[in-house]
C-alpha positions as CSV (number, residue, x, y, z in Angstrom):
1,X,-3.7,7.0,37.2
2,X,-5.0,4.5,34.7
3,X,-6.5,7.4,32.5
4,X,-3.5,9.1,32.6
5,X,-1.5,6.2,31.6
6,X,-4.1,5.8,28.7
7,X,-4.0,9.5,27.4
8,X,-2.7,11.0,24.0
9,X,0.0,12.0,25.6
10,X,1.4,9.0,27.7
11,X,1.3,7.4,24.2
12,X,3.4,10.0,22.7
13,X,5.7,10.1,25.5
14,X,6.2,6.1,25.5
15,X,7.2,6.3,21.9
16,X,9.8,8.8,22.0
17,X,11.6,7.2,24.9
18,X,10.7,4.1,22.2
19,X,12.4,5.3,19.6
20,X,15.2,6.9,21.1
21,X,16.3,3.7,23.3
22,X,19.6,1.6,22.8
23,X,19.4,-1.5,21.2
24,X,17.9,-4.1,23.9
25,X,19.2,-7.7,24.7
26,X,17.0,-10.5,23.0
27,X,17.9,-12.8,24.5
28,X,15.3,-13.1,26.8
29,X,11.6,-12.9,26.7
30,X,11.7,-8.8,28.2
31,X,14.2,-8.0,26.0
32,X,12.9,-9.3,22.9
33,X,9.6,-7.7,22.9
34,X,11.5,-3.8,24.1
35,X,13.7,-4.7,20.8
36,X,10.7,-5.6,19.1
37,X,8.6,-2.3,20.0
38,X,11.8,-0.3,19.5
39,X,12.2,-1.8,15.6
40,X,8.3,-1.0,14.8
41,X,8.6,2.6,16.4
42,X,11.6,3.4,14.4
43,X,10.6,1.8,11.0
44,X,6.8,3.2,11.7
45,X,8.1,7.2,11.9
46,X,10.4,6.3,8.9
47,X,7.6,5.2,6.9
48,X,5.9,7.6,7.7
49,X,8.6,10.3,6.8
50,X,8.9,8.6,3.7
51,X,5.0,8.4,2.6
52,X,5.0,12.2,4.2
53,X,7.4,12.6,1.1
54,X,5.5,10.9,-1.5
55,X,2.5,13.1,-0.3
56,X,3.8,15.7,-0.4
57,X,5.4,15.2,-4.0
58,X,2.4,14.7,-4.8
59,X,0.9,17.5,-3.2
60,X,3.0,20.0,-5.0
61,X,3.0,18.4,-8.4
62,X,-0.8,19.2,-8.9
63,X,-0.3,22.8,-9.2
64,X,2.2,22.2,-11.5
65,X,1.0,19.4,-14.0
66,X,-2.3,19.9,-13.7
67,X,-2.1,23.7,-15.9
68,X,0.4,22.2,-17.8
69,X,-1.2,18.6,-18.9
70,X,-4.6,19.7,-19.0
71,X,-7.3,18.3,-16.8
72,X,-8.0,15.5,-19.6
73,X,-4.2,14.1,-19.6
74,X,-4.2,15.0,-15.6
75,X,-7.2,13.1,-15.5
76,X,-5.2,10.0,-17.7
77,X,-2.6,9.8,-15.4
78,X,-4.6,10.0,-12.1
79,X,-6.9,6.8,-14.0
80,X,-3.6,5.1,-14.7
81,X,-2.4,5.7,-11.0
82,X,-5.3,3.6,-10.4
83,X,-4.3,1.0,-12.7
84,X,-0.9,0.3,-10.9
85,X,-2.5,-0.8,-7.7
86,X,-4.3,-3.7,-10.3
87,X,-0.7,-4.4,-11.3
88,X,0.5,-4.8,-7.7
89,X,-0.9,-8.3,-7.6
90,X,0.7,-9.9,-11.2
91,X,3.8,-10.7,-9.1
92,X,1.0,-13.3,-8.0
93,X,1.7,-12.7,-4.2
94,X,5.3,-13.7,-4.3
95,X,6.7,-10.9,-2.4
96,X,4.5,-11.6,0.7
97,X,4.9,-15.4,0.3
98,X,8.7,-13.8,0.6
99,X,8.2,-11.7,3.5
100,X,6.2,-14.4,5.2
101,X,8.5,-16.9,5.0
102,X,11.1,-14.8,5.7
103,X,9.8,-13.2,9.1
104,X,9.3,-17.6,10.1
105,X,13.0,-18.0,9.8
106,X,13.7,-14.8,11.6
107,X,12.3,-15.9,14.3
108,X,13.7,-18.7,14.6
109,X,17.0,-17.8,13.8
110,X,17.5,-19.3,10.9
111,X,20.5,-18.2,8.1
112,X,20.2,-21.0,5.7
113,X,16.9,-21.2,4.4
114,X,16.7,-17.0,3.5
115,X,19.0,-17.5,0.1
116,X,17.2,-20.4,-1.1
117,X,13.9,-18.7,-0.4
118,X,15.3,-15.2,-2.2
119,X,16.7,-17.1,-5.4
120,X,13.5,-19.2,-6.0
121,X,11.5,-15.7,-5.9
122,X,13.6,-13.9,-8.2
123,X,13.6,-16.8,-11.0
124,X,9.8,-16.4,-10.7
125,X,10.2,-12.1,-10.5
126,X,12.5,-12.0,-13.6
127,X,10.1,-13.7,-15.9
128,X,6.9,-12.2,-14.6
129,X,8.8,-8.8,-15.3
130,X,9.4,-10.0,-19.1
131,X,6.3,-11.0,-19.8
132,X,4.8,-7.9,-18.1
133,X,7.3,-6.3,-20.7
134,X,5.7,-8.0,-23.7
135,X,2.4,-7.3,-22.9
136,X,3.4,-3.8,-23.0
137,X,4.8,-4.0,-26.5
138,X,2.5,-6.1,-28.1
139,X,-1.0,-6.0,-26.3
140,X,-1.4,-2.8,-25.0
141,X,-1.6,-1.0,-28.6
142,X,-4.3,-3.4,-30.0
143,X,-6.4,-3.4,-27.1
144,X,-8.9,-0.1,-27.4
145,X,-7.3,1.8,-24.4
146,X,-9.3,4.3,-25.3
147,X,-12.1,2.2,-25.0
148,X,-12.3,1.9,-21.4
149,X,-10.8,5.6,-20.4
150,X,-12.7,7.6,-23.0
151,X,-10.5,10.3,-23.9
152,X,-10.7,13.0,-26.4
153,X,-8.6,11.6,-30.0
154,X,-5.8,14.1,-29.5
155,X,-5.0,12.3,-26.4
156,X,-5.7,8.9,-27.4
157,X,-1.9,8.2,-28.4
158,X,-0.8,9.6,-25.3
159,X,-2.7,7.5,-23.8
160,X,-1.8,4.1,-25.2
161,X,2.3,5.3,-24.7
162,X,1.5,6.6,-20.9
163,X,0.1,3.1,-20.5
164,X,3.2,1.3,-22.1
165,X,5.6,3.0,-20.4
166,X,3.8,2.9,-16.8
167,X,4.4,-1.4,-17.0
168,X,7.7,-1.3,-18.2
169,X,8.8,1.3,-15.1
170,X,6.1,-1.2,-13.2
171,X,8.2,-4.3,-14.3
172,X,11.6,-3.0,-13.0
173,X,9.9,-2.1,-9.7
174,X,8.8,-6.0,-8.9
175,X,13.0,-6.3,-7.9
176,X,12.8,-3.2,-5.5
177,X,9.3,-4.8,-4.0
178,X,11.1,-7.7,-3.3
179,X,13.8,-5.9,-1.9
180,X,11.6,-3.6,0.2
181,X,10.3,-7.1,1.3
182,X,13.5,-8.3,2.5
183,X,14.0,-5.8,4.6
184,X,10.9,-5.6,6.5
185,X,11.2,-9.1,6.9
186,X,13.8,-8.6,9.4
187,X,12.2,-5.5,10.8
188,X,15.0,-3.4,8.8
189,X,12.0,-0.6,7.7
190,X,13.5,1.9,8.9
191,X,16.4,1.7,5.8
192,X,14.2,0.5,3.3
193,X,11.6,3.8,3.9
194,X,14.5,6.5,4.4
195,X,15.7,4.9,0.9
196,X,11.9,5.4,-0.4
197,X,12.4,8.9,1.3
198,X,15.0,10.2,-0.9
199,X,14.1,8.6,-4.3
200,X,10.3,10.6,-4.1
201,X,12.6,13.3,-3.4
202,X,14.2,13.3,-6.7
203,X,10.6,11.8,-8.1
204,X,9.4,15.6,-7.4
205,X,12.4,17.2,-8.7
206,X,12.2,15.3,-12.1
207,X,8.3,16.7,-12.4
208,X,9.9,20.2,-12.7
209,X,12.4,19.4,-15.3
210,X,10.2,17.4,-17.4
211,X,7.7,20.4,-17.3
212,X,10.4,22.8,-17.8
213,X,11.5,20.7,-20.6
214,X,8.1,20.4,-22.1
215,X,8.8,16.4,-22.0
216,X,5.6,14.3,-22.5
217,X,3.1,12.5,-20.1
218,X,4.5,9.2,-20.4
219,X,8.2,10.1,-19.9
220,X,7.3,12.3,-16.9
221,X,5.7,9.0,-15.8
222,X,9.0,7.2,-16.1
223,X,10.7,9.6,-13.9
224,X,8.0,10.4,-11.3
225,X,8.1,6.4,-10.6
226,X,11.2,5.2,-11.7
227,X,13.5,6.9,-8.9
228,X,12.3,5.5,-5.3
229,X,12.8,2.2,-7.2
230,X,16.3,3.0,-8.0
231,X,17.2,3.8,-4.6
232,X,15.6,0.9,-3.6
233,X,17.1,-1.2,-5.9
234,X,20.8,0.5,-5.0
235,X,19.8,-0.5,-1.1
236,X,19.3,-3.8,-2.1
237,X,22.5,-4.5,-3.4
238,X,24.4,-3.0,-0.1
239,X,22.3,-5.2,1.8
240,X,23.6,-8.1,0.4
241,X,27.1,-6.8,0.7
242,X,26.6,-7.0,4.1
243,X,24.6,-9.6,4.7
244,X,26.3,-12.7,2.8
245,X,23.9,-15.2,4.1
246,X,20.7,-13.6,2.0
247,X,22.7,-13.5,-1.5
248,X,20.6,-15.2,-4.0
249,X,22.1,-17.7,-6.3
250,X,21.0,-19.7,-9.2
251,X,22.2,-23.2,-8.1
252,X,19.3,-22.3,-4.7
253,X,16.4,-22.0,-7.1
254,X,14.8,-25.2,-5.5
255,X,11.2,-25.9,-6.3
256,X,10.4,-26.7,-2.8
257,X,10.7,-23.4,-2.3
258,X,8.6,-22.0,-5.2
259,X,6.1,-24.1,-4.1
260,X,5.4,-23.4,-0.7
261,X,5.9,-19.1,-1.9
262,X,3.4,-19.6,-3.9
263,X,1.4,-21.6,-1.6
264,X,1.1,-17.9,0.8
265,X,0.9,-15.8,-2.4
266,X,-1.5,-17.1,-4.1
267,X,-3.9,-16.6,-1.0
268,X,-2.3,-13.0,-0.5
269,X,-2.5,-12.4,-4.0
270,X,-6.6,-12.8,-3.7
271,X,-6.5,-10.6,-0.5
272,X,-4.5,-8.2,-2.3
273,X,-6.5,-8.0,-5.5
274,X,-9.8,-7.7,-3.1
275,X,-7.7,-4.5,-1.7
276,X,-6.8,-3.2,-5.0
277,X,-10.3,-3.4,-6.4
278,X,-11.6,-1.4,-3.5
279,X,-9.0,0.8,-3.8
280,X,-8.9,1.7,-7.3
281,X,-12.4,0.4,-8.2
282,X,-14.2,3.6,-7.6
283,X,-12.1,5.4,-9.9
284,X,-12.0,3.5,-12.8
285,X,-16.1,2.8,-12.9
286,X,-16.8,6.2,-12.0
287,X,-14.4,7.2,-15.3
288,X,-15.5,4.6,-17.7
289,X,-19.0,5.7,-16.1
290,X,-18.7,9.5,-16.6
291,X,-15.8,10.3,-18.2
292,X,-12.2,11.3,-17.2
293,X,-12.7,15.1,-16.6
294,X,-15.9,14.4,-14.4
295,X,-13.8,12.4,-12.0
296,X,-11.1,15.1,-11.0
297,X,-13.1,16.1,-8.7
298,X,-13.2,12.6,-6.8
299,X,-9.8,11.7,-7.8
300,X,-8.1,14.9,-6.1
301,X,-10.4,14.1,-2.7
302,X,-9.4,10.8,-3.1
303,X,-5.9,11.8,-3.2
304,X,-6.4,14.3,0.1
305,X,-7.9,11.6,1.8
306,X,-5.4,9.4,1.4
307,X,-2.7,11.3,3.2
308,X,-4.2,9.8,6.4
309,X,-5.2,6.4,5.0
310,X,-1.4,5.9,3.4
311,X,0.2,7.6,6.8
312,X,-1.9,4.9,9.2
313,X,-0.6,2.3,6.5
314,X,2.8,2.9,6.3
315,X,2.8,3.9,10.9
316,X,0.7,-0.2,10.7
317,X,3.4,-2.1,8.4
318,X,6.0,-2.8,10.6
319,X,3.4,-4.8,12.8
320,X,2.8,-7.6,10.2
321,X,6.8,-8.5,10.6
322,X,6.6,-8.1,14.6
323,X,3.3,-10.2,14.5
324,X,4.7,-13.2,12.6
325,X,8.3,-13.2,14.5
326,X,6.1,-12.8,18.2
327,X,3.9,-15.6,16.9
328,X,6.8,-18.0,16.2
329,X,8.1,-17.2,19.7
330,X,4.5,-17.9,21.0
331,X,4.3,-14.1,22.4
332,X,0.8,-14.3,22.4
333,X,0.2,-11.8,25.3
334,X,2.6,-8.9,23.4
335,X,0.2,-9.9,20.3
336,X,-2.7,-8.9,22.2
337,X,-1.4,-5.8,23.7
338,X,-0.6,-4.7,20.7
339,X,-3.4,-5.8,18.8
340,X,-5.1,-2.9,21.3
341,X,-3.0,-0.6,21.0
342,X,-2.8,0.2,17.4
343,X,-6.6,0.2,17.2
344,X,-6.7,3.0,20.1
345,X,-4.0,4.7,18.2
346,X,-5.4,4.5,14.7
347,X,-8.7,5.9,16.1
348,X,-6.6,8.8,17.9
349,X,-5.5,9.6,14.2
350,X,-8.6,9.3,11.7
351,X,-11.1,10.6,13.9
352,X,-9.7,14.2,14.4
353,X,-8.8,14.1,10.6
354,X,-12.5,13.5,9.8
355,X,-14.1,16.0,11.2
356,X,-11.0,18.6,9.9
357,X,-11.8,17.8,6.4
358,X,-15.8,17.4,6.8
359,X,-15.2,21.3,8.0
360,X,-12.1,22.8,5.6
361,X,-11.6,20.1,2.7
362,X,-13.3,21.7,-0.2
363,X,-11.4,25.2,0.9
364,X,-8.3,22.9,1.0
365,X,-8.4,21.6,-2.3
366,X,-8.8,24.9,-3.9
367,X,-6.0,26.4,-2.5
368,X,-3.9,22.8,-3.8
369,X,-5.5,22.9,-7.1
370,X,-6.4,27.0,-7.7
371,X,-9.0,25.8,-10.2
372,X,-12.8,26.1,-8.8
373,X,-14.2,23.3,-11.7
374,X,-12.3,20.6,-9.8
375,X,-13.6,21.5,-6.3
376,X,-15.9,18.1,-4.8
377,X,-19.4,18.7,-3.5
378,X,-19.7,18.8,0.3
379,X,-21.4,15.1,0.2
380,X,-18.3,13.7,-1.8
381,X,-15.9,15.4,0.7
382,X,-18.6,13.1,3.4
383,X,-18.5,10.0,1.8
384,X,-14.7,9.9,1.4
385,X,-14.5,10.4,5.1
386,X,-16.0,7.9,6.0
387,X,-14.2,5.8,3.6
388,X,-11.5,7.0,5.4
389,X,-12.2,5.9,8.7
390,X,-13.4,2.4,7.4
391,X,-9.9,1.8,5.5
392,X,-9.0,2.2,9.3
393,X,-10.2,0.0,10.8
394,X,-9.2,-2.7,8.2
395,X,-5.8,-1.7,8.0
396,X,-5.5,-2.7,11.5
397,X,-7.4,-5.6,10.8
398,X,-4.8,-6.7,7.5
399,X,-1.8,-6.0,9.6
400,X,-2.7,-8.8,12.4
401,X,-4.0,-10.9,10.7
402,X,-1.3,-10.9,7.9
403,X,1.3,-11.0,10.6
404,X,-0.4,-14.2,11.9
405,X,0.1,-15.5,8.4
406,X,-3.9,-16.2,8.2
407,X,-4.7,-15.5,4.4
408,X,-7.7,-17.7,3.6
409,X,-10.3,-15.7,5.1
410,X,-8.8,-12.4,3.8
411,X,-8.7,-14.1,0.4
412,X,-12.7,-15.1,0.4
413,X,-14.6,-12.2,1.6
414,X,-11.4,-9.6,0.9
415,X,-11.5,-10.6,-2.4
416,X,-15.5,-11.2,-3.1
417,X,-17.1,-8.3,-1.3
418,X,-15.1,-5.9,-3.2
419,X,-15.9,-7.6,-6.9
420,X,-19.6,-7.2,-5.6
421,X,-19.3,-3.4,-4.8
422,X,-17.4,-2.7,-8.4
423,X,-20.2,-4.9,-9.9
424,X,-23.2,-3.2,-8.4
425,X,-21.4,0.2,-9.0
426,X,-21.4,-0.6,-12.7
427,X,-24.9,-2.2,-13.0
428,X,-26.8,1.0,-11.0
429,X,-24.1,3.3,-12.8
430,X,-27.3,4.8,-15.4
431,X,-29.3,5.4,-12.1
432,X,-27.6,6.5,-9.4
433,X,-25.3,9.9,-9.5
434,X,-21.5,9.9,-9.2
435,X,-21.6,10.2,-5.4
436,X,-24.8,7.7,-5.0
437,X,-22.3,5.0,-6.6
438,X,-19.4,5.9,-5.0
439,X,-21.6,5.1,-1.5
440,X,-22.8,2.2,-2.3
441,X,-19.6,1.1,-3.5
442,X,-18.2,1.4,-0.1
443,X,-20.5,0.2,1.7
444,X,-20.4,-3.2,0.1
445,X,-17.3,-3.7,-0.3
446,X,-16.0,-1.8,2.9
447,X,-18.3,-1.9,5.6
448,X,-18.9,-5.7,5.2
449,X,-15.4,-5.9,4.9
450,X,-14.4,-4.8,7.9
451,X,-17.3,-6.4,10.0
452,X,-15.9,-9.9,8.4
453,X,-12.6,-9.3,9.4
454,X,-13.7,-8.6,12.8
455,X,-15.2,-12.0,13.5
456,X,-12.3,-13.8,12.2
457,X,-9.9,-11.8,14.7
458,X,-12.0,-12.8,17.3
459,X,-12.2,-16.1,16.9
460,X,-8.5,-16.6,16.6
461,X,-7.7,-14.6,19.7
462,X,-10.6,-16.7,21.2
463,X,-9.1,-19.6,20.0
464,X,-5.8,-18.8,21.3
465,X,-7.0,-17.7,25.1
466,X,-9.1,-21.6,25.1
467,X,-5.4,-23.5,24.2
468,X,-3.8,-20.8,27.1
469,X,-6.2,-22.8,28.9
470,X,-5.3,-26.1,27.9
């Protein structure tokens, strides 16, 4: 009976009745923590849906920009893809000191601290966006793109625009991040994600008007990111309509506030710049290394494997909200259960994934791409599963612990280990071949990683079962 209440399918089972349940009472302990697993079950298959949708936009926009760009200027924007995730962290943490502080007064049922702590963030958004906006304008043009993505001189103005035009589009997302934030903060995923849905929606329908319109790189770039940020952005404003209590307002721009944001970001903002190096890294020493057209091949596994890696993220996120409002509510044994859970269930997802792609990945990505030069070896299609099933395990990880609101170890070795792996990928670059470095890269700034983050979960739950004790 216990293995059967343990099997693949008692899971499945629990989360449809999940999902599919009535709102619960909370206001008791029971009821609370059904409400609880209802909201992550419903926001988790909505983030899902709406990551299935970017996917899969992005899926079927390879066989349609990659004949018409070129593989160099396919290869631009996949490099400049990369570059985002470096941008991510120049709102310097804010929308997770946001979200953290947030998900505190949600549960504690607080309604007047949330406008203060929304106004102070979006004095601070505002002129990060306009300076962001400047940089574009003024920097990016004198800078040598070309110097670190070497690119052929036809493309090298296309390239300095595609960059420009990716941080302004960039710069107007920071207000939908914050607004994604907002939502997540009081386990509202599920609207926020079914918003994302539909703008990555029209995201893939603009790809085949601006290549029906024979309309340039950068202004497909525009389009291809600019939409889920407008529905976002549109969200956010009926939100407020309905929600008086979270309006933001100049006369609430309090520095108290600011301070104690910024206090969480700037820790999250290191975690998060560890995550974005690892992340994106790979790709951009492996170009400056060898070149933009060398790394297709990487950059479309990269992209395969990251159907599963994104899915797991987006099915994880709505645990960091649950984790911080059970923790002020001191539902420590919830915590734990679920703590075990989405490990089991992570592992039920990645594994059988890994061994699918070890066996049919390169035949995969022919049939996506219908172009054999682009095609990864066998040992690249390896090594980026089990990068895969690494970035697993620390998802997991980053969703408890981030939950739990405990940054400073995340910002040390989340933030050091990676700079270590991009370093020594760079410095054995002339010796070792493109997969060699892509190897070691991981397992420096991976591997270690995740065994680091391991410890410090332990202790904390150890910590936690000796004051039970107390």
């Amino acid at each position: 009976m216990k293995n059967e209440r343990h099997s693949p399918m008692a899971y499945i089972k629990n989360l449809k009745n999940t999902v599919f349940s009535e709102a619960h009472n909370t206001n008791t302990p029971e009821g609370r923590s059904k409400e609880r697993n209802r909201r992550i079950a419903q926001s988790a298959l909505a983030a899902m849906s709406a990551r299935f949708s970017n996917i899969f936009t992005g899926l079927l926009t390879v066989p349609v920009t990659l004949p018409y760009l070129g593989i160099e200027q396919f290869g631009i924007w996949m490099a400049l893809t990369g570059f985002i995730a470096f941008l991510s962290f120049s709102d310097l943490g804010l929308s997770i000191g946001l979200q953290t502080k947030l998900t505190q007064c949600h549960g504690k049922n607080e309604k007047s601290e949330p406008s203060f702590l929304i106004s102070s963030t979006l004095v601070l958004i505002i002129l990060i966006a306009l300076i962001l906006i400047l940089i574009g304008y003024l920097v990016i043009p004198n800078v040598g793109v070309s110097d670190i993505i070497p690119v052929a001189k036809n493309n090298n103005q296309i390239l300095i625009e595609t960059t420009q035009y990716l941080i302004y589009t960039f710069s107007f997302g920071l207000f939908s991040t914050v607004i994604q934030r907002v939502f997540e903060s009081y386990q509202d995923g599920l609207y926020s994600n079914l918003l994302l849905a539909f703008g990555r929606v029209f995201s893939l329908l603009s790809v085949y008007l601006c290549v029906y319109f024979e309309l340039s790189l950068p202004v497909l770039i525009v389009f291809f990111m600019g939409f889920p940020f407008l529905f976002l952005f549109v969200g956010g404003i009926i939100l407020l309509i309905k929600r008086p209590w979270l309006r933001p307002n100049i006369s609430k721009v309090k520095l108290r506030y600011i301070k104690e944001i910024l206090k969480i970001g700037c820790l999250a903002m290191s975690a998060q710049v560890g995550a974005s190096v690892m992340s994106t890294g790979p790709l951009l020493v492996l170009t400056t290394q060898f070149g933009a057209a060398a790394i297709v091949p990487f950059a479309l596994a990269q992209r395969l494997f990251g159907i599963v890696s994104m899915m797991l993220t987006m099915a994880l996120s709505p645990l960091w909200p649950a984790y911080g409002e059970a923790k002020q509510r001191g539902d420590w044994v919830w915590i734990k259960s679920t703590l075990k859970k989405s490990t089991y269930l992570s592992t039920l997802i990645v594994i059988p994934f890994f061994i699918f792609m070890l066996f049919l990945g390169q035949q995969i990505i022919l049939f996506w791409s219908q172009n054999e030069a682009v095609i990864p070896e066998f040992e690249l299609i390896l090594v980026c599963s089990i990068w895969m099933v690494l970035l697993a395990g620390v998802r997991v990880g980053s969703m408890f612990l981030n939950g739990l609101g405990e940054f400073k170890g995340q910002a040390v070795y989340g933030l050091v280990l990676p700079v270590i792996a991009v370093i020594c990928g760079m410095q054995f670059s002339n010796t070792f071949s493109l997969i060699e470095n892509l190897l070691l890269m991981i397992l420096i700034g991976e591997l270690t990683r995740l065994i680091a983050m391991k410890f410090e979960i332990r202790n904390i739950l150890l910590g936690n079962q000796i004051n039970d004790v107390k």
